[in-house]
Backbone as CSV, one residue per row, in Angstrom:
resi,resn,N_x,N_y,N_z,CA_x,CA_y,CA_z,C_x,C_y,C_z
1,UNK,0.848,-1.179,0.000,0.000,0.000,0.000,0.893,1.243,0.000
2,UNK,0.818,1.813,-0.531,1.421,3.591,-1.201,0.834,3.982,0.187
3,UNK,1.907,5.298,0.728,1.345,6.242,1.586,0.586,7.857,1.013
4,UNK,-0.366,8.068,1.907,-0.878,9.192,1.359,0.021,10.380,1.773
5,UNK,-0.092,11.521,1.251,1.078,12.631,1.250,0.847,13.139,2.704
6,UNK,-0.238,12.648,3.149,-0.402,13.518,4.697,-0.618,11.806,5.411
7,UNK,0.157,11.883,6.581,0.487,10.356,6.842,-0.573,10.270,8.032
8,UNK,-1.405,9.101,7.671,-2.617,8.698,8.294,-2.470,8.534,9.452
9,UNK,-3.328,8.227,10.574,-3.169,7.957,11.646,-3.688,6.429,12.255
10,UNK,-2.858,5.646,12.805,-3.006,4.220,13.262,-4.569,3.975,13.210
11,UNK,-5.169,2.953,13.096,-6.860,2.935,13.268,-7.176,3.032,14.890
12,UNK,-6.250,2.649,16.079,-6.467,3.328,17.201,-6.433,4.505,17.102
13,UNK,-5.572,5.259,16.647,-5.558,6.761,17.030,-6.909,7.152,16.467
14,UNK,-6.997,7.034,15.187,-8.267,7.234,14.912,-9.697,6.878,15.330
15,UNK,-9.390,6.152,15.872,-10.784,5.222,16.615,-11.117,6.274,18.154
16,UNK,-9.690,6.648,18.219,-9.769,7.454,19.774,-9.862,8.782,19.132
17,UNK,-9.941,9.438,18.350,-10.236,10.526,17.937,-11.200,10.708,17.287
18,UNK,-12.061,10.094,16.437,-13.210,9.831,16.297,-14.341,9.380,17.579
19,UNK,-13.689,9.031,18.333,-15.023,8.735,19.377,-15.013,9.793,20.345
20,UNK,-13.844,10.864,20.348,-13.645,11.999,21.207,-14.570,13.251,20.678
21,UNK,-14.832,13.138,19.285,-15.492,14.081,18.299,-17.034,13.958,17.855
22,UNK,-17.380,12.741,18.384,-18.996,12.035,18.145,-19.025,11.160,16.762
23,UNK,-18.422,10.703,15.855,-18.050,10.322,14.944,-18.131,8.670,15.393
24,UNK,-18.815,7.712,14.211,-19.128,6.296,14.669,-18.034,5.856,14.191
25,UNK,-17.568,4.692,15.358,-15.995,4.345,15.224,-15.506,3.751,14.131
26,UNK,-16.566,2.780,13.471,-16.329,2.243,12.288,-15.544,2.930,10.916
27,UNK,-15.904,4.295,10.980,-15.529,5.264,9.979,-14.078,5.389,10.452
28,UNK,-13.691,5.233,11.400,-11.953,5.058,11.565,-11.122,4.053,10.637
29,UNK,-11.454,3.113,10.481,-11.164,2.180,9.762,-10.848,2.793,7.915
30,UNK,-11.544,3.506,7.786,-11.045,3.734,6.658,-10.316,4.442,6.305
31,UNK,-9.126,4.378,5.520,-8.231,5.309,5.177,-8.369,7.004,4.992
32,UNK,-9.801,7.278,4.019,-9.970,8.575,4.038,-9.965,9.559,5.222
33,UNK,-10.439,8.907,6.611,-10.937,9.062,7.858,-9.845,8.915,8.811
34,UNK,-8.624,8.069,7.957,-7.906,7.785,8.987,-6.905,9.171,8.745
35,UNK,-6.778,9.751,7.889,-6.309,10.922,7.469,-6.994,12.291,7.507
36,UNK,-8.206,12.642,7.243,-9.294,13.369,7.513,-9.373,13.970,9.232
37,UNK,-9.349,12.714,9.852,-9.307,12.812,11.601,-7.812,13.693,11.985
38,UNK,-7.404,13.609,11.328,-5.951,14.785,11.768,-6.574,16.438,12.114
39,UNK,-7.550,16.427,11.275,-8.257,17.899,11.282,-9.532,17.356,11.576
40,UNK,-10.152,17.152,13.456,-11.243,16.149,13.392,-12.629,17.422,13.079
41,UNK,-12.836,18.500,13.349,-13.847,19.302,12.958,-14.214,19.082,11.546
42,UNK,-12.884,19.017,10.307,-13.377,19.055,8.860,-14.016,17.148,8.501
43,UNK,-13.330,16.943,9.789,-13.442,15.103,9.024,-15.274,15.140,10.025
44,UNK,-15.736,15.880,10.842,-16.976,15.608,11.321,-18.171,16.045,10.542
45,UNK,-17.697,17.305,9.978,-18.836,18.023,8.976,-18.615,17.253,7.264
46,UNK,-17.710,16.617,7.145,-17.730,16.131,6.089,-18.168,14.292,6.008
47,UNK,-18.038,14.143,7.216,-18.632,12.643,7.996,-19.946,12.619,7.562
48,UNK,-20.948,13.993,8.500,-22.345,14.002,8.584,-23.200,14.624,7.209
49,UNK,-22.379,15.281,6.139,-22.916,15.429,4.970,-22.866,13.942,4.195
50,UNK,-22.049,12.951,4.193,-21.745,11.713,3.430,-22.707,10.701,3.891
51,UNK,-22.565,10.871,5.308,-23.585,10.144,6.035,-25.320,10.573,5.648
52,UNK,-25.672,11.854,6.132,-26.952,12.190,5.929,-27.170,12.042,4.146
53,UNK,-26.696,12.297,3.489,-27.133,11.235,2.030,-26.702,10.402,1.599
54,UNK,-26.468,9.535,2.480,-26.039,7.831,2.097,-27.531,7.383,2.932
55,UNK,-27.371,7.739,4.458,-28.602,7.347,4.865,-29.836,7.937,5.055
56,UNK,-29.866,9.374,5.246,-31.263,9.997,5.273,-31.532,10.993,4.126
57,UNK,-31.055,10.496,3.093,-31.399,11.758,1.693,-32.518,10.648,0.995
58,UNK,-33.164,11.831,0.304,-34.708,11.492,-0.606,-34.430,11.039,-1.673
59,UNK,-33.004,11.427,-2.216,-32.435,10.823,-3.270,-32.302,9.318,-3.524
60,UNK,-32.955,8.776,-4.765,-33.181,7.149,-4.766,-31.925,6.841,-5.112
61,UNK,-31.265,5.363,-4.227,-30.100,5.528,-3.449,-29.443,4.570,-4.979
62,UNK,-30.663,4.119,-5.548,-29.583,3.895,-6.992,-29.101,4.814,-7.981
63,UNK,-29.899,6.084,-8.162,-29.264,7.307,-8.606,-28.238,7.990,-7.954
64,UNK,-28.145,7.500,-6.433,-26.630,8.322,-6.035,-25.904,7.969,-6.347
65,UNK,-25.897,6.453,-5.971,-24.877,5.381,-6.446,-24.049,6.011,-7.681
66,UNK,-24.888,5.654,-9.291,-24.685,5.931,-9.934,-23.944,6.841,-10.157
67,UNK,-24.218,8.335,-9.597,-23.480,9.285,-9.656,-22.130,9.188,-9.259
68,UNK,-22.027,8.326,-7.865,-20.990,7.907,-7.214,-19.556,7.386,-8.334
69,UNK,-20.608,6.316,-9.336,-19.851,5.628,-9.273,-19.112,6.220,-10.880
70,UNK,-19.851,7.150,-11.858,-19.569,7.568,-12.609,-18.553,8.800,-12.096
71,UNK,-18.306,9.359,-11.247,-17.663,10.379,-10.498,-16.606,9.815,-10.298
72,UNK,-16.283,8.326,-9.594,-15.145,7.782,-9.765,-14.078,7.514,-10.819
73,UNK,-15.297,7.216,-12.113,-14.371,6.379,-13.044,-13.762,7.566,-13.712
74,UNK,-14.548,8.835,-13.898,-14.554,10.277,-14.569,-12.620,10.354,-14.135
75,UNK,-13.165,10.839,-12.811,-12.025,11.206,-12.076,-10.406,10.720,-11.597
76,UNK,-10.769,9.745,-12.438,-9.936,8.084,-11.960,-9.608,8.430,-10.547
77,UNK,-10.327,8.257,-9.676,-10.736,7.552,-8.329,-10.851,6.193,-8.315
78,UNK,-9.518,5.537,-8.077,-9.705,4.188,-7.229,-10.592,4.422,-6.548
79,UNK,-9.953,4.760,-5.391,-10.531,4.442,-3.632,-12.003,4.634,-3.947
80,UNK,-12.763,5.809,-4.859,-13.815,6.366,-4.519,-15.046,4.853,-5.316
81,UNK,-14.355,4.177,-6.602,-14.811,3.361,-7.336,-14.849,2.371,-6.768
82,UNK,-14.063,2.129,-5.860,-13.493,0.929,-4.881,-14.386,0.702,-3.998
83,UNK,-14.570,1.787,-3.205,-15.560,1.562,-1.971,-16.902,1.858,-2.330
84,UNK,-17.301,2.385,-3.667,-18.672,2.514,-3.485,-19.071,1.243,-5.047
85,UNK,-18.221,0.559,-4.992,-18.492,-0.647,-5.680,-19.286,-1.267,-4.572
86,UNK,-18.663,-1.496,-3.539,-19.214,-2.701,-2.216,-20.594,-1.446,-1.854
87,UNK,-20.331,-0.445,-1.513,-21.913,-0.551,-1.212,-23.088,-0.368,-2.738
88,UNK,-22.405,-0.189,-3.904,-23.626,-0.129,-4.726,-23.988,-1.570,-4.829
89,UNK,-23.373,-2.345,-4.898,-23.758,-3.929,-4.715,-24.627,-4.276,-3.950
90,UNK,-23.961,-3.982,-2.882,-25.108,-3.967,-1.543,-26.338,-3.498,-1.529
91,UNK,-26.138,-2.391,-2.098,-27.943,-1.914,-1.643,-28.439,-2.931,-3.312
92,UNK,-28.083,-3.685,-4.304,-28.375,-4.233,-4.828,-28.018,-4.058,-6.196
93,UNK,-27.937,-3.066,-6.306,-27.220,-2.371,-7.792,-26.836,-3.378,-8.683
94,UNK,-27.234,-4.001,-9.710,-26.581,-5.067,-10.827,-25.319,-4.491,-11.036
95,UNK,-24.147,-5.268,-11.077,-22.552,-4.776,-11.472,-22.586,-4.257,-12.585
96,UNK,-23.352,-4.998,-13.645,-23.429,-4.821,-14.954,-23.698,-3.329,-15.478
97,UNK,-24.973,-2.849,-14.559,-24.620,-1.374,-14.560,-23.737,-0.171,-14.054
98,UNK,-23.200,-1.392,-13.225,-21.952,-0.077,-12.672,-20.815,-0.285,-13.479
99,UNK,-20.643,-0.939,-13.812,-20.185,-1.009,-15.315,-19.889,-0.115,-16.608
100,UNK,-21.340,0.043,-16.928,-21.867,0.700,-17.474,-21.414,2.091,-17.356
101,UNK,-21.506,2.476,-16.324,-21.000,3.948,-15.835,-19.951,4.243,-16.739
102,UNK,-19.091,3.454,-16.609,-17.844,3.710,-17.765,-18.493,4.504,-19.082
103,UNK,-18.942,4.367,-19.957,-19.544,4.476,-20.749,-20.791,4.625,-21.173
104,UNK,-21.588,5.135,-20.051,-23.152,5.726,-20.279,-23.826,5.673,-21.154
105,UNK,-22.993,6.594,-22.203,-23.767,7.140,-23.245,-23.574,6.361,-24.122
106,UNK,-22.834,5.000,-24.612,-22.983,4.245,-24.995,-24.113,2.718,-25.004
107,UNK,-24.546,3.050,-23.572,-25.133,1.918,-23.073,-26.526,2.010,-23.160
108,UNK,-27.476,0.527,-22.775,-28.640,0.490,-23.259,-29.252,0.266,-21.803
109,UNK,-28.297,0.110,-20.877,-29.117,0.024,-19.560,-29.493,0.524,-18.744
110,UNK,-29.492,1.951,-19.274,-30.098,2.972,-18.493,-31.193,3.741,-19.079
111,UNK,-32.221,4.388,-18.168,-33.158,5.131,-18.899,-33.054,6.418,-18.461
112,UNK,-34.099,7.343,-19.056,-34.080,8.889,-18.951,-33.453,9.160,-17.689
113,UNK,-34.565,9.107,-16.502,-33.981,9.173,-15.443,-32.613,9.234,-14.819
114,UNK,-32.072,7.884,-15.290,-30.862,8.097,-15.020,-29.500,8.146,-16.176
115,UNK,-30.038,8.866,-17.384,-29.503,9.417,-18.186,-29.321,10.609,-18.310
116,UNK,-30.204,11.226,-17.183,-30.113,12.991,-17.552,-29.234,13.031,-16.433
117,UNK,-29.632,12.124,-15.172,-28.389,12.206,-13.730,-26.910,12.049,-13.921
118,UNK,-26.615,11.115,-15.176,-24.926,10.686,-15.281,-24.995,11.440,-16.600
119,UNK,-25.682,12.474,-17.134,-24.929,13.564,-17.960,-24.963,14.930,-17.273
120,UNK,-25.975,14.822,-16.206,-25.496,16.134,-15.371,-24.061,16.206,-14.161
121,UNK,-24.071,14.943,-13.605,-22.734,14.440,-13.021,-21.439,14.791,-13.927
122,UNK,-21.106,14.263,-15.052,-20.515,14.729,-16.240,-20.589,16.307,-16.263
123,UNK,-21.436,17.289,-17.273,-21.347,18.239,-17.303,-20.885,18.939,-15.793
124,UNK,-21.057,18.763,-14.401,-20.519,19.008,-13.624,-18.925,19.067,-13.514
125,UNK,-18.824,17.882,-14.161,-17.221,17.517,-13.530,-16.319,18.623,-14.773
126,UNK,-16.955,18.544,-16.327,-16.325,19.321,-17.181,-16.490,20.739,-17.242
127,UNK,-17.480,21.322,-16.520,-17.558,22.791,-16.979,-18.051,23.372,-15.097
128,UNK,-18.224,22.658,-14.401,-18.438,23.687,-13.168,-20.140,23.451,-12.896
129,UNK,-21.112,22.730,-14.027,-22.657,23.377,-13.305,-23.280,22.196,-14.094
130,UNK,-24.508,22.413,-14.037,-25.205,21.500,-15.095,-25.887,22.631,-16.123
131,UNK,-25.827,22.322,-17.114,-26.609,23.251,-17.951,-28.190,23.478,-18.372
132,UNK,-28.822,24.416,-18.223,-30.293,24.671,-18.548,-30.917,23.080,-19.051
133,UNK,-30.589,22.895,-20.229,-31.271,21.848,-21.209,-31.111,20.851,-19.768
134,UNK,-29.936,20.026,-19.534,-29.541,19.141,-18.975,-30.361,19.096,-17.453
135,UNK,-30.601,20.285,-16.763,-31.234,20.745,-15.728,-33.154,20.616,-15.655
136,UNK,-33.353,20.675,-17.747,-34.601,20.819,-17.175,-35.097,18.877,-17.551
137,UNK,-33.939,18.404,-18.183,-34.180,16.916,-18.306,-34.315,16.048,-16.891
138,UNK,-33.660,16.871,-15.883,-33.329,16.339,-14.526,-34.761,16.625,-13.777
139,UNK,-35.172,17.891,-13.747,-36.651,18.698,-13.000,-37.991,17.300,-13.960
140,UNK,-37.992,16.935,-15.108,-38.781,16.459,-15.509,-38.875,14.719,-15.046
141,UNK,-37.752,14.525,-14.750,-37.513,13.148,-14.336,-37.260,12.520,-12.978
142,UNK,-37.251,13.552,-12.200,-37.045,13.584,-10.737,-38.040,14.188,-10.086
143,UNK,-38.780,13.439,-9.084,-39.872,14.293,-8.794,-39.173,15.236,-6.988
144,UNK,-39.721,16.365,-7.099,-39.507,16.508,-5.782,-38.233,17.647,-5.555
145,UNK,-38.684,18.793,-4.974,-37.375,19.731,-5.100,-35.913,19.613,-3.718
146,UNK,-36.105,18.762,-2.963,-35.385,17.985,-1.979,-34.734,16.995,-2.842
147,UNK,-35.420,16.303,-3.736,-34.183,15.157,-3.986,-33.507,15.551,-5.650
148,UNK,-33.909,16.790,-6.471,-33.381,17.726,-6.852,-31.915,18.236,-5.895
149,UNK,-32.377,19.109,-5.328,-31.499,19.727,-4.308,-30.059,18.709,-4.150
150,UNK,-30.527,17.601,-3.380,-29.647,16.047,-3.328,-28.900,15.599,-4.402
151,UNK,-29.205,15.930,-5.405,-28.920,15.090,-6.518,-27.636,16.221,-6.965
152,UNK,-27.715,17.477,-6.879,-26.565,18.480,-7.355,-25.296,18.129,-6.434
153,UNK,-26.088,18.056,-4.497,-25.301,17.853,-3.480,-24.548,16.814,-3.542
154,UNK,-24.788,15.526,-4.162,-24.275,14.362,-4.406,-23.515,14.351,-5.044
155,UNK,-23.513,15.295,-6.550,-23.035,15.357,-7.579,-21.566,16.098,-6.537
156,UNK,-21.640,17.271,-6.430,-20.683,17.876,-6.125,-20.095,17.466,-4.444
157,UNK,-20.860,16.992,-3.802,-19.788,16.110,-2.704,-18.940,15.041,-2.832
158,UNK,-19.344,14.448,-3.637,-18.411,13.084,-4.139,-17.337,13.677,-5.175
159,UNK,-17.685,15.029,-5.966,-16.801,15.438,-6.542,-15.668,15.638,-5.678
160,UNK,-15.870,16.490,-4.551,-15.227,17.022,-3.640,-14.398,16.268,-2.911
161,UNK,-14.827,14.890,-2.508,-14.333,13.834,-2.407,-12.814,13.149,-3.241
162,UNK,-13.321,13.085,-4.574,-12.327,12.716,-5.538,-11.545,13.467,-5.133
163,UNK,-11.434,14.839,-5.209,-10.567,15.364,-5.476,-9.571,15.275,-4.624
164,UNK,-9.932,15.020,-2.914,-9.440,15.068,-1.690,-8.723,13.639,-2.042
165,UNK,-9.183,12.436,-2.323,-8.723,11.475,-2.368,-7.608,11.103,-3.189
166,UNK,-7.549,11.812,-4.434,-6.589,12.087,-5.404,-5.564,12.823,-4.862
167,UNK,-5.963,14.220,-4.698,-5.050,15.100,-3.994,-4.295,14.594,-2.782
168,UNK,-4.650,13.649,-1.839,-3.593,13.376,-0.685,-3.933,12.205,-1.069
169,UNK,-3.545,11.248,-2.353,-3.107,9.959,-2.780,-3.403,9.116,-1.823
170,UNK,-4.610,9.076,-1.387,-5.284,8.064,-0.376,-5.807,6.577,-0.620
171,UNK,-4.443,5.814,-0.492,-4.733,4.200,-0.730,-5.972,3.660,-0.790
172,UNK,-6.824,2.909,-1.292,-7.517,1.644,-0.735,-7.179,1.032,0.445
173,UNK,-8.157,0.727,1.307,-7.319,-0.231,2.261,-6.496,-1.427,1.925
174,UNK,-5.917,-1.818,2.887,-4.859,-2.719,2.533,-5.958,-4.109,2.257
175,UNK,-5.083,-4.754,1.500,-6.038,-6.123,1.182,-7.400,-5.814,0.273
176,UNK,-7.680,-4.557,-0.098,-8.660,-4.503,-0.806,-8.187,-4.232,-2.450
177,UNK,-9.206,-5.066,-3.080,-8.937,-5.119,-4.455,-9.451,-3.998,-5.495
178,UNK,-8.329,-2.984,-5.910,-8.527,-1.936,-6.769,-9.372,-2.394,-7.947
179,UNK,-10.357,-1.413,-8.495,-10.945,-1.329,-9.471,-11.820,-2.374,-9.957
180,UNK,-12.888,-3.046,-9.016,-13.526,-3.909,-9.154,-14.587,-3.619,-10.372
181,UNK,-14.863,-4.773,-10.682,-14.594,-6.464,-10.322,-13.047,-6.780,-11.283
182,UNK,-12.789,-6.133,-11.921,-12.072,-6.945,-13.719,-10.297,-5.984,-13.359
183,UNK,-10.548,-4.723,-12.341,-9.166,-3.989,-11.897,-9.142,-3.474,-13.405
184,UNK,-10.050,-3.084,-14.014,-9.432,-1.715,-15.337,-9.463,-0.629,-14.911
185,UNK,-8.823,0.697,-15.525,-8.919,1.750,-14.776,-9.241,2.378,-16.051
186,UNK,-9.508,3.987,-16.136,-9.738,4.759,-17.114,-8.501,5.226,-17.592
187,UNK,-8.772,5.479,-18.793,-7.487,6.058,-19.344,-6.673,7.363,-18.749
């Protein structure tokens, strides 16, 4: 395992600094967190935004995914493709479409819905926003101005993410297998 440029902290230390901050201990364990917890105020507000739309956002949790997971491959984010491989699986996600992500706009397994979400994710990552057209494909296919709202927040927290994860070269955990299932990466 490669070290990240800002050198992590033991999963005790982190486990004891995370439970000093209100932070559930489990989130120590992971590398992002185990580095993040050095500065535990930014690693708590950035804990409870990841957390509150993983678990309490209106956003249907296979469109985050998605976003998730197209945000990874965009960005070439291991870690970020890595870990939200295991939970898009989990909540049930066919691989085949996360897959897919690679290549969207090529693919036949997605519909409107989540064709206007992984070209607004996209236009995000290339120009800064989503654009009018792209925005009003999203308002027509998404009901609800909360999981609207969610869906930009998603877009651009996981961006925010990549970038952190890239930027301080933050391993996979050890023993975990990069770039699931097949380990290709983007060009």
């Amino acid at each position: 395992m490669s070290e990240p440029r800002l050198p992590m902290l033991s999963i005790e230390e982190a486990r004891k600094v995370a439970e000093e901050h209100g932070l559930a201990a489990p989130i120590a364990d992971l590398n992002i967190f185990r580095v993040l917890l050095r500065h535990p105020w930014l690693a708590k507000r950035i804990n409870d935004l990841l957390m509150t739309l993983i678990f309490k956002g209106k956003l249907d949790g296979r469109l985050r995914e998605l976003i998730i997971m197209r945000l990874g491959w965009i960005t070439k984010s291991d870690y970020e493709w890595t870990q939200h491989w295991r939970v898009a699986t989990q909540l049930g996600i066919d691989p085949e479409d996360l897959l897919a992500c690679r290549d969207w706009k090529n693919s036949d397994r997605f519909g409107e819905t989540e064709r206007a979400v992984l070209q607004a994710t996209d236009e995000t990552v290339a120009v800064g926003f989503i654009s009018a057209e792209t925005w009003e494909r999203c308002a027509s296919q998404i009901s609800g101005t909360e999981e609207l709202l969610e869906m930009v927040a998603a877009i651009g927290n996981w961006r925010m993410i990549s970038s952190i994860l890239r930027s301080l070269e933050i391993p996979v955990e050890e023993g975990t297998a990069s770039w699931p299932p097949d380990g290709q990466q983007p060009d």
